[in-house]
PDB file with SEQRES, HELIX, SHEET and CRYST1 records, atoms N, CA, C and O in Angstrom:
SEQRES   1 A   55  UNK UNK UNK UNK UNK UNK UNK UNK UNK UNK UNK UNK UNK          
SEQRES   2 A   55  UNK UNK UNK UNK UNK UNK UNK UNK UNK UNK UNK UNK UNK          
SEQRES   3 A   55  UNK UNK UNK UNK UNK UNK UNK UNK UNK UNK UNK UNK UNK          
SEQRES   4 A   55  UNK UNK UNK UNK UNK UNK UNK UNK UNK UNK UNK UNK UNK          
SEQRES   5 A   55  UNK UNK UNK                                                  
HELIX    1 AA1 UNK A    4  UNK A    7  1                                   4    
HELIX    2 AA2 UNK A    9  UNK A   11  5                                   3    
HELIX    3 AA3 UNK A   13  UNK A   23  1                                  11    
HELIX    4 AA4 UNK A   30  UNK A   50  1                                  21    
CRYST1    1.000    1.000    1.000  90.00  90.00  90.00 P 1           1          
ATOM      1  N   UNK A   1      53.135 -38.684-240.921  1.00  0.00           N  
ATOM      2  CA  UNK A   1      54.417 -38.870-240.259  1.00  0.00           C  
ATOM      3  C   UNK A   1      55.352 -37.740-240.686  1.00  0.00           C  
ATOM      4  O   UNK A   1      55.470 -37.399-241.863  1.00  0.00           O  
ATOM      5  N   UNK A   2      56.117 -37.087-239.507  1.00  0.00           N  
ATOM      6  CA  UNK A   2      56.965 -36.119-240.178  1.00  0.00           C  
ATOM      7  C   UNK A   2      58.275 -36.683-240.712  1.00  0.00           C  
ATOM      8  O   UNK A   2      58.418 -37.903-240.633  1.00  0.00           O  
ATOM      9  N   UNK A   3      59.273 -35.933-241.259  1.00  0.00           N  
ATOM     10  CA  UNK A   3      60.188 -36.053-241.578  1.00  0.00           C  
ATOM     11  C   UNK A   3      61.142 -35.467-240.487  1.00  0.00           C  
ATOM     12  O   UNK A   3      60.776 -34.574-239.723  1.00  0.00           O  
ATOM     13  N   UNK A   4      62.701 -36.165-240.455  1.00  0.00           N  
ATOM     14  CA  UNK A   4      63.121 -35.578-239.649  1.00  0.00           C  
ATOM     15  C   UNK A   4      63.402 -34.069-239.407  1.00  0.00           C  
ATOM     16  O   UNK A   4      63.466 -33.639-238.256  1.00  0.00           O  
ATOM     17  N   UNK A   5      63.563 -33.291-240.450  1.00  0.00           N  
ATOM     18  CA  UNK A   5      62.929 -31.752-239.900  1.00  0.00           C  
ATOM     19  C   UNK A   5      61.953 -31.500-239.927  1.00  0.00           C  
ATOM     20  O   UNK A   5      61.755 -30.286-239.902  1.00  0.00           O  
ATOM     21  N   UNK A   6      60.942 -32.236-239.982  1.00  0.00           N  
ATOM     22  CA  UNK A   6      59.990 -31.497-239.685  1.00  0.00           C  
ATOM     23  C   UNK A   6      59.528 -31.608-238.225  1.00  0.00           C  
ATOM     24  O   UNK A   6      58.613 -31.010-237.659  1.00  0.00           O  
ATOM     25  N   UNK A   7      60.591 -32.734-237.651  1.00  0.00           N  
ATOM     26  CA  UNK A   7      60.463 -33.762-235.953  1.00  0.00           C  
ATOM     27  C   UNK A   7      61.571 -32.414-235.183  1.00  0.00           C  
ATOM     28  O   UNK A   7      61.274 -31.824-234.144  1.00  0.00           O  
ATOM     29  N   UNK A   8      62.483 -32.235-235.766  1.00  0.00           N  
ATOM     30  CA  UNK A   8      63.164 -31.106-235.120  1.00  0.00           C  
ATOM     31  C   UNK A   8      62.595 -29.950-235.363  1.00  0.00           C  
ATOM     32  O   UNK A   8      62.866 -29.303-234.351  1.00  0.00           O  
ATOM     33  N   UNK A   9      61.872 -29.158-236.177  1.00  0.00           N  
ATOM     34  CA  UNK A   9      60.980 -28.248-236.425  1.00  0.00           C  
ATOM     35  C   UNK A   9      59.990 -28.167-234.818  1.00  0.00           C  
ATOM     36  O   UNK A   9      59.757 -27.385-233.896  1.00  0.00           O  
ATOM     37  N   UNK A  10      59.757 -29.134-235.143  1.00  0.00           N  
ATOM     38  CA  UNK A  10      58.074 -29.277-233.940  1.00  0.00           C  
ATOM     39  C   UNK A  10      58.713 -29.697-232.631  1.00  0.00           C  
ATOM     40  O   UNK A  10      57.843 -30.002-231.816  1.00  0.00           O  
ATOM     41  N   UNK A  11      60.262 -29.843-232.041  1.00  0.00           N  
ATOM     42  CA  UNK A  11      60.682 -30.397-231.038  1.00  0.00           C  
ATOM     43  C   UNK A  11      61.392 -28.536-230.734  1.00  0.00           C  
ATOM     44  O   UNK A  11      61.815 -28.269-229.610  1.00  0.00           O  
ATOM     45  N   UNK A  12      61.417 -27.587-231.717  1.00  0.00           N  
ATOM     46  CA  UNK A  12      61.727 -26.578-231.248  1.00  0.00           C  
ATOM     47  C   UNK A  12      60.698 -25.493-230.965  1.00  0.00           C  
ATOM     48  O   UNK A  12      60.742 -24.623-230.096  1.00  0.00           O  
ATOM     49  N   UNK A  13      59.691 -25.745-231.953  1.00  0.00           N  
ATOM     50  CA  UNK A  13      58.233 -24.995-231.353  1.00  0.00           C  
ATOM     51  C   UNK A  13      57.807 -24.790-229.936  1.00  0.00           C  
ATOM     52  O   UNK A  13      57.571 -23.803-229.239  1.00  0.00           O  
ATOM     53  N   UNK A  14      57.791 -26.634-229.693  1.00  0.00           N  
ATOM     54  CA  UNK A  14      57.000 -26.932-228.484  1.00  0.00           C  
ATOM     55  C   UNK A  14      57.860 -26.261-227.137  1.00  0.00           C  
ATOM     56  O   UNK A  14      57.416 -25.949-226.032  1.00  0.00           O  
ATOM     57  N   UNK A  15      59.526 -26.149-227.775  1.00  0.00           N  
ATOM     58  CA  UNK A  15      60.450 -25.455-226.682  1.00  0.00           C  
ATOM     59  C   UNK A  15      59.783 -24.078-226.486  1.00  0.00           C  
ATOM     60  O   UNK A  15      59.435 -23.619-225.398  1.00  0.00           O  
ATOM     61  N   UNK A  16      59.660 -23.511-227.629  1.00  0.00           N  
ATOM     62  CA  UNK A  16      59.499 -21.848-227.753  1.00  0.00           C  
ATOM     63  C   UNK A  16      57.881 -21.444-227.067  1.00  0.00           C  
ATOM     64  O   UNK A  16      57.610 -20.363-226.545  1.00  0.00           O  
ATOM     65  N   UNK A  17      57.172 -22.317-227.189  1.00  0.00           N  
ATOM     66  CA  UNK A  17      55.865 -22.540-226.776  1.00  0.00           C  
ATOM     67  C   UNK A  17      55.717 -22.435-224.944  1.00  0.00           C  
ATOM     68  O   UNK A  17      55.111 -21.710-224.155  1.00  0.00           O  
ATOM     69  N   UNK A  18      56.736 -23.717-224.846  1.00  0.00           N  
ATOM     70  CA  UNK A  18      56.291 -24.040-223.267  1.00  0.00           C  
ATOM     71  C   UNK A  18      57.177 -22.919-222.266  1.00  0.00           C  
ATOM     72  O   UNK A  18      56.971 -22.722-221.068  1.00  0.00           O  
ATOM     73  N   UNK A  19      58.112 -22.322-223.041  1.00  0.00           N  
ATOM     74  CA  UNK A  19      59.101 -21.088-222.633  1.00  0.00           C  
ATOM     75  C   UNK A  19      58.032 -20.223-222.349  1.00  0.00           C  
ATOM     76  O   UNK A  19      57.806 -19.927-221.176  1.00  0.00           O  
ATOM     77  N   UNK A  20      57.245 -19.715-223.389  1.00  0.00           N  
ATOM     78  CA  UNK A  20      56.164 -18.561-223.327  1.00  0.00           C  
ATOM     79  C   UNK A  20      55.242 -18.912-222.515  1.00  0.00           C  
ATOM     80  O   UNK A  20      55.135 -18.257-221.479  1.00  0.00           O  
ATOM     81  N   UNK A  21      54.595 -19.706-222.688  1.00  0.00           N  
ATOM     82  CA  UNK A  21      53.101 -20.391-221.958  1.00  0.00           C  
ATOM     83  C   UNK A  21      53.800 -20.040-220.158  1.00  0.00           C  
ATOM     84  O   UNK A  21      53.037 -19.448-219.395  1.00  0.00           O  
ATOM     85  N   UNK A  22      54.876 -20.348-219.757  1.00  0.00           N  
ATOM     86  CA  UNK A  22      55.337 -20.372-218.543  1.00  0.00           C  
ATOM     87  C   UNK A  22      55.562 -18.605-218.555  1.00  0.00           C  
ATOM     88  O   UNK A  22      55.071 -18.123-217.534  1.00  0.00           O  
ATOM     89  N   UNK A  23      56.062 -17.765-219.290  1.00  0.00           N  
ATOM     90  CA  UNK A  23      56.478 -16.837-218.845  1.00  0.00           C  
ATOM     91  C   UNK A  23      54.668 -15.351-218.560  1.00  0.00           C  
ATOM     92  O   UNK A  23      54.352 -14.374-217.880  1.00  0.00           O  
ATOM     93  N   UNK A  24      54.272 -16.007-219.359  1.00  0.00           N  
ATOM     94  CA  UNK A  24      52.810 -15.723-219.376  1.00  0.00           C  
ATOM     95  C   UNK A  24      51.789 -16.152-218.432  1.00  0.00           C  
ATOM     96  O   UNK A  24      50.619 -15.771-218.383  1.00  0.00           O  
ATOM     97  N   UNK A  25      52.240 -16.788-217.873  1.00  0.00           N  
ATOM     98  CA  UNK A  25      51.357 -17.737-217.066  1.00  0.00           C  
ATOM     99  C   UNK A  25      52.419 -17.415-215.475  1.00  0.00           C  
ATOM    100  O   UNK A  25      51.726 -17.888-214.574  1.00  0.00           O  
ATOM    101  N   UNK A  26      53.331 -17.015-215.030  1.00  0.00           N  
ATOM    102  CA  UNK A  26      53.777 -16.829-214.217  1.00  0.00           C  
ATOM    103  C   UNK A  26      53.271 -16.372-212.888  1.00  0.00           C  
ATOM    104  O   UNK A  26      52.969 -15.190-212.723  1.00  0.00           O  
ATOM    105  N   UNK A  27      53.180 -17.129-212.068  1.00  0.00           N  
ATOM    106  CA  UNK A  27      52.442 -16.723-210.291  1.00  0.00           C  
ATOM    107  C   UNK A  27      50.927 -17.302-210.795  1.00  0.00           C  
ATOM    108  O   UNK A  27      50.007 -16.607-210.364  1.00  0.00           O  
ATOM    109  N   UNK A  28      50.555 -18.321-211.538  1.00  0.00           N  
ATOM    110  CA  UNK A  28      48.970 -18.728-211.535  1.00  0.00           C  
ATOM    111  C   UNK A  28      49.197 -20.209-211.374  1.00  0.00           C  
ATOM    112  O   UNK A  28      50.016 -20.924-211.951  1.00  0.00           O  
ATOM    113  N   UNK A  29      48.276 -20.520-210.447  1.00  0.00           N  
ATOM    114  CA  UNK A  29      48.575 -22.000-210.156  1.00  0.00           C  
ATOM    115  C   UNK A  29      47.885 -23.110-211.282  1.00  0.00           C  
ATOM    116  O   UNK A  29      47.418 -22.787-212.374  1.00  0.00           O  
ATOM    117  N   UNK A  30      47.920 -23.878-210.973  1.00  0.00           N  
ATOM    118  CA  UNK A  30      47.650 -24.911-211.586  1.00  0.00           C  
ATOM    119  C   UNK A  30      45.860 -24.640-211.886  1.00  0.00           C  
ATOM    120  O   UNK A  30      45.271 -24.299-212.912  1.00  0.00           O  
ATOM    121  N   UNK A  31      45.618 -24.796-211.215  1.00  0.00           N  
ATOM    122  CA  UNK A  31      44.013 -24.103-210.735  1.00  0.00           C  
ATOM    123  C   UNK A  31      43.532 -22.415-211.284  1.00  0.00           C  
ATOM    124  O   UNK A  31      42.485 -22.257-211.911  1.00  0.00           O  
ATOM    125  N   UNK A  32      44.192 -21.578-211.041  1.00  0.00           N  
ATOM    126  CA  UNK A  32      44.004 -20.363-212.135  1.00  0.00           C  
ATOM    127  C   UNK A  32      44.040 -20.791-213.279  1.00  0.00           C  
ATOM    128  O   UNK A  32      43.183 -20.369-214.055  1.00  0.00           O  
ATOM    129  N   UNK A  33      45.214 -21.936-213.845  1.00  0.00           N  
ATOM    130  CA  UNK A  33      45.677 -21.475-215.009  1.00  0.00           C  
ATOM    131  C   UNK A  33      44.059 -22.359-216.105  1.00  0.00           C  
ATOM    132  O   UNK A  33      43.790 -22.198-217.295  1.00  0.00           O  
ATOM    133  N   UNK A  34      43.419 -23.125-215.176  1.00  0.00           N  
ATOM    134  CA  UNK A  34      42.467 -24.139-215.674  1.00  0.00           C  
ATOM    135  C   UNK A  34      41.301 -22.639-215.473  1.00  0.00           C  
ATOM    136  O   UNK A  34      41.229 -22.065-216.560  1.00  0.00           O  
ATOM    137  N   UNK A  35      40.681 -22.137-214.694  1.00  0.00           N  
ATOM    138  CA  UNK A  35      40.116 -21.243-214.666  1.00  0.00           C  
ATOM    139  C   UNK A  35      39.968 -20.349-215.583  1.00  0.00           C  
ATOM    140  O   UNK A  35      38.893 -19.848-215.915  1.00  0.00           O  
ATOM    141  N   UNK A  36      41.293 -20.050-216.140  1.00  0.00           N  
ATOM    142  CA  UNK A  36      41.745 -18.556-216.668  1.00  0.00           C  
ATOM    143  C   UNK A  36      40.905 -19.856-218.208  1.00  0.00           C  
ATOM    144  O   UNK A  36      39.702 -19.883-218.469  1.00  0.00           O  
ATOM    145  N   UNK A  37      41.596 -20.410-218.661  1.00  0.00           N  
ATOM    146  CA  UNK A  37      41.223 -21.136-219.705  1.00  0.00           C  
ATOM    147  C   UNK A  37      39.839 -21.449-219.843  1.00  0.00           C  
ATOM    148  O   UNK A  37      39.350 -21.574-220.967  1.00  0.00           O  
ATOM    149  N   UNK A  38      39.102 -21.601-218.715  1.00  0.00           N  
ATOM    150  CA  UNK A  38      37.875 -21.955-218.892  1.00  0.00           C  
ATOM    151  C   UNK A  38      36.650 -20.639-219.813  1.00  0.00           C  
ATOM    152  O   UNK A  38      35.839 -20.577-220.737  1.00  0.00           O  
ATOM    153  N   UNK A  39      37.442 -19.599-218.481  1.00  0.00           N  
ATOM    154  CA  UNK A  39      36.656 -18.388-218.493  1.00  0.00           C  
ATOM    155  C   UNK A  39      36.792 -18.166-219.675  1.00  0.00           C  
ATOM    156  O   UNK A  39      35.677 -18.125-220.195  1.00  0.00           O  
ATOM    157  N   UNK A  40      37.950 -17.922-220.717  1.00  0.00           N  
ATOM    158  CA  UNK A  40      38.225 -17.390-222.037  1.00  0.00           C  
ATOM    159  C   UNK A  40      37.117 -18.684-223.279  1.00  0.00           C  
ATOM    160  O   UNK A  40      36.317 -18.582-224.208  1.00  0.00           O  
ATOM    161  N   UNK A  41      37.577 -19.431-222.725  1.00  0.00           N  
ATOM    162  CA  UNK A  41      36.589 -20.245-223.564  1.00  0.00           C  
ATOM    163  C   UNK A  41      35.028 -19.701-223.400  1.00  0.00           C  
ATOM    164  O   UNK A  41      34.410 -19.737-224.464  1.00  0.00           O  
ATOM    165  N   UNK A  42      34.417 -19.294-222.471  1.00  0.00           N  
ATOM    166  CA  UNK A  42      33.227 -19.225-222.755  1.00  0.00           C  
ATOM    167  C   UNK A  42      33.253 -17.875-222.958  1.00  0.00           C  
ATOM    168  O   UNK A  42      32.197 -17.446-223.423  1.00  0.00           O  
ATOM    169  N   UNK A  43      34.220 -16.951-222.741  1.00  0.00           N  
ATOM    170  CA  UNK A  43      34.177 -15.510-223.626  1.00  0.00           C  
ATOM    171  C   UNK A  43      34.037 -15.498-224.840  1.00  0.00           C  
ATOM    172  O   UNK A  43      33.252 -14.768-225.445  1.00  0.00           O  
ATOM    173  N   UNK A  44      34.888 -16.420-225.393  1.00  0.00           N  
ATOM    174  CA  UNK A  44      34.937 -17.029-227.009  1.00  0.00           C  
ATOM    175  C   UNK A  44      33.506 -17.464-227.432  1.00  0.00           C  
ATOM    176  O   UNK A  44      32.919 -17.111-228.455  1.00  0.00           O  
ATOM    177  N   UNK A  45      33.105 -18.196-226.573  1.00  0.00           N  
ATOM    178  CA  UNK A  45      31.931 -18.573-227.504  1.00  0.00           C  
ATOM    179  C   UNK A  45      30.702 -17.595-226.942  1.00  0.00           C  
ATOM    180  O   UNK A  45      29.552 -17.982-227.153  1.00  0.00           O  
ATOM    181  N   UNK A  46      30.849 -16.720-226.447  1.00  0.00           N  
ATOM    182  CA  UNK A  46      29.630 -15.630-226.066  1.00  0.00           C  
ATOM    183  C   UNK A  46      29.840 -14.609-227.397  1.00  0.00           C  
ATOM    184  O   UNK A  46      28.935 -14.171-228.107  1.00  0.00           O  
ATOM    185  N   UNK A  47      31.580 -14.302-227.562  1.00  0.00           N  
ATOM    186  CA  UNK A  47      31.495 -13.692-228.933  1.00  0.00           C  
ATOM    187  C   UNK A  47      31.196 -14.139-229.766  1.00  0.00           C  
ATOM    188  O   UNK A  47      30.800 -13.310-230.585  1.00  0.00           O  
ATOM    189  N   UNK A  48      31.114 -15.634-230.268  1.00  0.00           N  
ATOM    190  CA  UNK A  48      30.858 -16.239-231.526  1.00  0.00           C  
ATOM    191  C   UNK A  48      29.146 -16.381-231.556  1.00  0.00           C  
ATOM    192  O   UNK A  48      28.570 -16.869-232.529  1.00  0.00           O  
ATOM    193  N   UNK A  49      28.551 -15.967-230.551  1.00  0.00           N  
ATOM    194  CA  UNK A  49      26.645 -16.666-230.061  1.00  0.00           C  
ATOM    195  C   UNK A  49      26.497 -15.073-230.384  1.00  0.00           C  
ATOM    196  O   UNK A  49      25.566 -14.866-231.163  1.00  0.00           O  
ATOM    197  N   UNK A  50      27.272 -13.769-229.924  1.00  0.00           N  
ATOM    198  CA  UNK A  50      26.981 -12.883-230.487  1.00  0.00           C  
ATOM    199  C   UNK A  50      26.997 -11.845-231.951  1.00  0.00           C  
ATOM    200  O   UNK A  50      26.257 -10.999-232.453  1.00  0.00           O  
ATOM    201  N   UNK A  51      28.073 -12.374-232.200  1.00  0.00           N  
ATOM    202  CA  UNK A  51      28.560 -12.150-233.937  1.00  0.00           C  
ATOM    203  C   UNK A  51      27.621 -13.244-234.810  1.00  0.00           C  
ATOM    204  O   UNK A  51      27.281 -13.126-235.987  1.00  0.00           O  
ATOM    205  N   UNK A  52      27.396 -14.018-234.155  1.00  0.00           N  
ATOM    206  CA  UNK A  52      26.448 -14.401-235.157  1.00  0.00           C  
ATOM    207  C   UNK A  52      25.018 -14.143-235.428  1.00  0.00           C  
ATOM    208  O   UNK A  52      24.449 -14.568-236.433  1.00  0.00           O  
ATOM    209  N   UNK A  53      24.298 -13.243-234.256  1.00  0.00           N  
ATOM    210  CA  UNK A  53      23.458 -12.276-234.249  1.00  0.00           C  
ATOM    211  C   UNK A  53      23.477 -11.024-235.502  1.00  0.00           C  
ATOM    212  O   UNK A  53      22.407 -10.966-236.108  1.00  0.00           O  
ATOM    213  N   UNK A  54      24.104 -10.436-235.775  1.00  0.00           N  
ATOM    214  CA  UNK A  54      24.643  -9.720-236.326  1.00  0.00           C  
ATOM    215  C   UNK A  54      24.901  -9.674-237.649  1.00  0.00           C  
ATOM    216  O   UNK A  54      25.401  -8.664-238.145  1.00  0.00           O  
ATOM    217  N   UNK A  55      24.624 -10.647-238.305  1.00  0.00           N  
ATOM    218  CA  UNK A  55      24.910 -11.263-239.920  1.00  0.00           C  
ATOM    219  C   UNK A  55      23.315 -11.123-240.873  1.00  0.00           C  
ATOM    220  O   UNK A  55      23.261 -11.496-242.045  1.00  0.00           O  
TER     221      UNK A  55                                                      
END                                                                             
């Protein structure tokens, strides 16, 4: 459980967060933005299936 700054802490993050996430994400629909996320996820784990080749 937080404390109350730590509840206003995390109630100003999530501001600074959803500010960015929108300004970054600008002109992609709802549907890109699930896409765009998908694709990076399996970029991520093609680098992690390949770096671990490598050890």
């Amino acid at each position: 459980m937080l404390t109350e700054e730590g509840v206003e802490a995390h109630a100003k993050l999530l501001e600074r967060i959803q500010i960015q996430r929108a300004a970054v994400t600008a002109g992609l629909t709802d549907d890109d933005y699930r896409t765009l996320l998908d694709l990076l996820q399996r970029v991520s784990a093609n680098v992690d299936a390949f770096a671990s080749t490598l050890r």
